[in-house]
C-alpha positions in Angstrom: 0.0 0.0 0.0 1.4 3.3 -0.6 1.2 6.3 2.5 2.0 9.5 1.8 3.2 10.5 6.1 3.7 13.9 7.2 4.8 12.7 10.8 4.2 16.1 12.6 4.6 17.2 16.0 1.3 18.3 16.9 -1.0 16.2 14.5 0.3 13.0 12.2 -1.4 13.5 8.7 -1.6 10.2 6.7 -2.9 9.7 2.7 -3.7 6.7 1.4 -5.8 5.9 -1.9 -8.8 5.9 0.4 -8.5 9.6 1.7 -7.0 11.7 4.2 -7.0 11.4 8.0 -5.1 13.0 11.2 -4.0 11.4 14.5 -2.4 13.5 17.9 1.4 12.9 17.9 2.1 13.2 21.5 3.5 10.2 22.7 4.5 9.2 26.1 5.7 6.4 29.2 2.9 4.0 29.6 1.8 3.2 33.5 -0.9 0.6 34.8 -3.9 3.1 35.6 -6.5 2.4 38.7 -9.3 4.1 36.9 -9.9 3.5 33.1 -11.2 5.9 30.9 -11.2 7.3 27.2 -9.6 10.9 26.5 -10.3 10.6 23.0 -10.7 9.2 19.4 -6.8 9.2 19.4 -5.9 7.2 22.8 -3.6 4.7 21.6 -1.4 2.4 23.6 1.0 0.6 21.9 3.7 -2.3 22.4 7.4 -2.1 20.0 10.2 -3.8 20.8 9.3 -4.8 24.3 8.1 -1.5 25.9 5.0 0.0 26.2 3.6 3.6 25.7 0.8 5.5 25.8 0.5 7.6 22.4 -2.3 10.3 20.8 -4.6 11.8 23.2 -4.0 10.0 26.1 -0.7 10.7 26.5 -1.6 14.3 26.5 -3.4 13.2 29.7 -2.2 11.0 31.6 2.0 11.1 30.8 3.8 12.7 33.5 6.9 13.1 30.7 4.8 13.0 27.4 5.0 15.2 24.7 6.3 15.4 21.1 10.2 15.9 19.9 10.5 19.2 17.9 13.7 19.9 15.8 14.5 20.5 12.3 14.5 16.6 11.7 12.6 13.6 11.3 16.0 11.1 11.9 15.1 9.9 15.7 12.8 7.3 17.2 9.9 9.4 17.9 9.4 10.2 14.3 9.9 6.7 13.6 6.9 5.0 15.8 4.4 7.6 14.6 5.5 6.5 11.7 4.6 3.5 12.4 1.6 4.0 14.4 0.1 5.6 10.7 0.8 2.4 9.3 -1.0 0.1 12.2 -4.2 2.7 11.9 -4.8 3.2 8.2 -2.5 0.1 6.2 -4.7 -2.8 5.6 -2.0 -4.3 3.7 1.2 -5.6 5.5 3.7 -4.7 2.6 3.9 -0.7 2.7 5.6 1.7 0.2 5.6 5.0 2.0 7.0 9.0 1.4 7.9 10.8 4.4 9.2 13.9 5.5 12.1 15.8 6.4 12.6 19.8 6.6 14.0 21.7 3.8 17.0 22.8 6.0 18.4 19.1 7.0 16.9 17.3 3.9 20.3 16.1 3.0 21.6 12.5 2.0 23.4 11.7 5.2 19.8 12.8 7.3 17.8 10.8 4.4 20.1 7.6 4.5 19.6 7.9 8.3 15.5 7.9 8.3 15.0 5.3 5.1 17.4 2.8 7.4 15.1 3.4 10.7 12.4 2.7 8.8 12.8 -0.3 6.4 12.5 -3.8 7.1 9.9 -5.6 9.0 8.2 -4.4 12.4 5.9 -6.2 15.2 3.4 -3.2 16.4 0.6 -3.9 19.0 -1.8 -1.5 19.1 -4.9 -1.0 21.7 -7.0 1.6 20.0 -9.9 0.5 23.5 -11.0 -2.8 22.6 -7.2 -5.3 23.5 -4.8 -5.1 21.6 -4.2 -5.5 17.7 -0.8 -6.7 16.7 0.0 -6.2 13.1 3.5 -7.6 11.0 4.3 -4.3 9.1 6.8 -4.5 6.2 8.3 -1.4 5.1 9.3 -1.9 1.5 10.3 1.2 0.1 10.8 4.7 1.6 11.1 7.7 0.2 12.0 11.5 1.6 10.5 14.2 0.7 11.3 17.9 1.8 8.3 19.9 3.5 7.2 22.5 2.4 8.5 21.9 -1.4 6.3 19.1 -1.4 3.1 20.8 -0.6 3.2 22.3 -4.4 2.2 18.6 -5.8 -1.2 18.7 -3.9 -2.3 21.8 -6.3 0.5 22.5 -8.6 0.8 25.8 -9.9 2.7 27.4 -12.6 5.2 30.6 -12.6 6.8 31.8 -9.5 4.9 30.0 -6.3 6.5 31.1 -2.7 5.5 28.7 0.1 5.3 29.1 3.7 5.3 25.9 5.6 3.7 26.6 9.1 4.0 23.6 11.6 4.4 23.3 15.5 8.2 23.0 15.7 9.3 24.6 12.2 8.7 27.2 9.3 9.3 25.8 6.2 9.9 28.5 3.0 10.3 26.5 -0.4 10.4 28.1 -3.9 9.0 26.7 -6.7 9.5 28.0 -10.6 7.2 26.2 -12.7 7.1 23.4 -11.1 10.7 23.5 -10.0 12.1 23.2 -6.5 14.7 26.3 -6.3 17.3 25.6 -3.3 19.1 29.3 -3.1 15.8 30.7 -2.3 14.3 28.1 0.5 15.5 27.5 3.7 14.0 26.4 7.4 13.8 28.6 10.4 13.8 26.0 13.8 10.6 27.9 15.1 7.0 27.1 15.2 3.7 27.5 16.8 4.3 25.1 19.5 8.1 26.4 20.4 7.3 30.3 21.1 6.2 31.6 24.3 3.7 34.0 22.8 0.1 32.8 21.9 -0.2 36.8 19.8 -0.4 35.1 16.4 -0.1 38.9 15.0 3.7 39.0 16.6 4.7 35.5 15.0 3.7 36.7 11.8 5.4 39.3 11.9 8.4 37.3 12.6 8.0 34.7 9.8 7.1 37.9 7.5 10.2 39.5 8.3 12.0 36.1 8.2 10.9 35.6 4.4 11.4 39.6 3.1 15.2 39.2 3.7 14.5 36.6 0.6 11.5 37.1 -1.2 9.7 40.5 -2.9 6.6 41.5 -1.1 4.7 41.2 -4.2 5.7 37.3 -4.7 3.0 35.2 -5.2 2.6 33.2 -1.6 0.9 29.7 -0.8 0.4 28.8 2.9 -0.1 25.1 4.0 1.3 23.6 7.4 -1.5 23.9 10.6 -0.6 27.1 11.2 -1.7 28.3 8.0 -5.3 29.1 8.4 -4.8 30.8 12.3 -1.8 33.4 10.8 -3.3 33.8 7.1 -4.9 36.9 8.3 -2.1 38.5 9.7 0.8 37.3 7.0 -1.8 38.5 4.5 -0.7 42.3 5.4 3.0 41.7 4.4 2.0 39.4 1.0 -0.8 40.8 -0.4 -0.8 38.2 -3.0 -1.0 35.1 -0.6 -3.7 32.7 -0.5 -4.3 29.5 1.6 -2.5 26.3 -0.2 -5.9 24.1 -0.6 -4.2 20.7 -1.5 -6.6 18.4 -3.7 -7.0 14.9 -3.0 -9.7 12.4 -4.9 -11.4 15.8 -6.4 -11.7 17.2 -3.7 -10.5 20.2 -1.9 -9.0 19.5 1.6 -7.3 21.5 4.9 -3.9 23.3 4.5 -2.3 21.1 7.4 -2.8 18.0 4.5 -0.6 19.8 1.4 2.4 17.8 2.7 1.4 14.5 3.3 -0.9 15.0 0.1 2.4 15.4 -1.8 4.3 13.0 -0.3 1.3 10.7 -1.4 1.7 12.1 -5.2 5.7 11.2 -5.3 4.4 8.0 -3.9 2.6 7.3 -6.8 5.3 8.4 -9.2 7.4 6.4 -8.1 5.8 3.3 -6.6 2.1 3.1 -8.5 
């Protein structure tokens, strides 16, 4: 089966040729609880390699030391099992091709060679999703990585000069695309995001990504914004490019969130390359 998985840190975005879904990434140290109840659609807890965890919105809960690792890469084990856990939830197949991703600033072949050899091979997950749990052989076949941001431009490609601003929990992506083209001197990462400030004033952080992307880019550029932060700052970014519009990827004909222009991609280089 292919997966298109943008394994974020606040929501885990999966496409598969059946549609688009979204799962909390905050994982966490599993304990033996006295009282038993349900937090969510998301409580997951899940058994790799011997240990157990508590993972989705649970862990938000009931972790003492749960959360989500931010950084400007995708190379470390807490990437991996969400990974994974996008597999267990939406794979009914047991051999997977997947695309994942990795940010623009550290998508280079050492940090690529590092995530493809995390992730391929064959993996034993057990999953309670509330009823026992489901155990599931998972072969990764093929993986591929994809740079955020970049990406997003396959879900609604777009000719000429497209700017995109990539707006997740733990980074900014900025990508620039010329007809189709990824153009590297012009995109870059800042190691910033909605979840890593200390300011909820979503007129101040765009401002900052704004002032971030002038010392680039031309006011006048024509700018796409995808990530989850896309629709909250829109407003606000949309006084430094007036030319902007919300990146509304397209999957199955139809139109679909900003927060899915990623993993929609990833899904697309999927199919060129495994369909």
């Amino acid at each position: 089966m292919i997966l298109g998985i943008d394994a974020g840190n606040e929501k885990t975005k999966v496409v598969t040729e059946k549609g688009v879904f979204l799962f909390e990434s905050s994982m966490g140290e599993y304990r033996e609880r006295k009282l038993i109840q349900r937090f969510g659609e998301d409580d997951m807890i899940f058994e790799y390699e011997g240990r157990k965890w508590f993972a989705g919105t649970i862990a938000q809960y009931e972790c003492e030391f749960g959360g989500t690792r931010k950084g400007d890469s995708k190379a470390h084990e807490e990437a991996k099992l969400r990974i994974l856990l996008a597999i267990h939830r939406y794979s009914n197949e047991t051999v997977n091709d997947i695309v994942v991703g990795q940010p623009i600033s550290t998508h280079s072949e050492s940090e690529k060679i590092k995530i493809k050899d995390m992730l391929k091979g064959t993996h034993f997950l057990k999953v309670d999703y509330g009823n026992g749990f489901l155990e599931k052989k998972i072969v990764i076949r093929n993986v591929e990585v994809a740079a955020e941001g970049s990406s997003a431009i396959l879900s609604h490609p777009q000719k000429n000069l497209v700017r995109i601003i990539d707006i997740g929990s733990g980074t900014v992506n900025f990508a620039t695309i010329l007809n189709m083209r990824y153009i590297d001197r012009d995109s870059f990462t800042e190691r910033f995001g909605l979840a890593t400030v200390r300011t909820n004033d979503l007129e101040a952080i765009a401002r900052r990504i704004a002032n971030v992307a002038l010392a680039k880019w031309n006011e006048h550029d024509y700018v796409l914004l995808c990530g989850g932060g896309a629709k909250p700052l829109y407003p606000y970014l949309k006084q430094y490019f007036s030319n902007s519009n919300l990146l509304l990827p397209i999957h199955n004909n139809q139109y679909h969130e900003p927060t899915f222009a990623n993993a929609i991609g990833f899904y697309r280089i999927g199919e060129m390359l495994y369909g």
